[in-house]
C-alpha positions in Angstrom: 1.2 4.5 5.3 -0.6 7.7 6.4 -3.4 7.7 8.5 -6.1 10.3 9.1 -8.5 10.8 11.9 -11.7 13.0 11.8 -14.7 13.8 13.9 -17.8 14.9 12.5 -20.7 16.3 14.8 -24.4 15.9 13.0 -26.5 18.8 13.6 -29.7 18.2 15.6 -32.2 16.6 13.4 -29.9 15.7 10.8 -28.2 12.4 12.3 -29.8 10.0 10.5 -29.3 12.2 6.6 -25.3 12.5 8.2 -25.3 8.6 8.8 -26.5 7.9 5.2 -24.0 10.3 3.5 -21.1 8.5 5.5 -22.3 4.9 4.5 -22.2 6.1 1.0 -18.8 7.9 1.5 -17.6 4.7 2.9 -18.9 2.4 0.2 -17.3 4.9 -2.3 -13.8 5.2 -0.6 -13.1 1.7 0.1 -12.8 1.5 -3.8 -9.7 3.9 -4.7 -6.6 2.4 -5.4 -4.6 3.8 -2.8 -7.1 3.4 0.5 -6.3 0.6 2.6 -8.8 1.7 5.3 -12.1 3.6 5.6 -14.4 2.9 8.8 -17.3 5.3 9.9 -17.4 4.7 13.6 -20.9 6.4 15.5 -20.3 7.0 19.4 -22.5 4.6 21.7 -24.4 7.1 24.2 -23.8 10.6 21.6 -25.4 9.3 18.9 -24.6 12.9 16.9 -20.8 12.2 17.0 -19.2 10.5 14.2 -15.2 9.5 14.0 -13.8 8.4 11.0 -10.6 6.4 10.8 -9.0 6.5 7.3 -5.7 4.4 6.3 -3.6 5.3 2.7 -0.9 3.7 0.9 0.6 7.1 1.2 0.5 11.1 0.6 -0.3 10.3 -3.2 -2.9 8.0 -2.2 -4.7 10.8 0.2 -4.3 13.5 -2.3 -6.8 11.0 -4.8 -9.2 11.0 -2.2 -9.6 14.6 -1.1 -9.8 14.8 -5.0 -12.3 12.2 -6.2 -15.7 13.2 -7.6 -16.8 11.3 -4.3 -15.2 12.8 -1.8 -16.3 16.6 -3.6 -20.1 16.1 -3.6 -20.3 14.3 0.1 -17.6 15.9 1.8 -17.7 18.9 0.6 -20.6 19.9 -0.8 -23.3 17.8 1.0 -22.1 16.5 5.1 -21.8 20.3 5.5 -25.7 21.0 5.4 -25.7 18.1 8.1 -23.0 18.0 10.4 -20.1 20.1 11.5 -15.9 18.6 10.8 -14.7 19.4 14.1 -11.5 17.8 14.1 -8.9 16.1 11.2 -5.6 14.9 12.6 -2.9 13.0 10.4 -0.8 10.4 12.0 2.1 8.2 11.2 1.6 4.2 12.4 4.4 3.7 14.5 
């Protein structure tokens, strides 16, 4: 299992159009094969700070992601008009 960790910060004015693209992402990505995990988390008091915890089968199963029609449009092509990826950290469950 691989597990990925990212923070996303909306940019002011935009929470609520960044909130909607990661319910959608979220809907989309619990669907592939290889995710075992997707959960949009929003932070209590910053209410512009999103962290997202991902789990995958493995590499393989990642790799499909970060490649899915999905993944292209909201990732890459839309949450960047809204919000800013600040951080993306891989980790191994211990």
């Amino acid at each position: 299992m691989i597990v990925l960790a990212v923070t996303w910060i909306a940019k002011a004015g935009k929470e609520e159009a960044a909130a909607a693209l990661f319910r959608t992402l979220t809907e989309h990505s619990r669907g592939e094969p290889g995710c075992l995990m997707f959960q949009v988390h929003r932070h209590k008091s910053d209410r512009t700070r999103f962290f997202i915890y991902e789990q995958y089968r493995d590499e393989a199963a990642l790799d499909l992601h970060r490649n899915t029609p999905h993944f292209l449009e909201y990732v890459r092509n839309q949450l960047p008009k809204v919000a800013e990826r600040k951080e993306g950290e891989l980790y191994d469950p211990l």
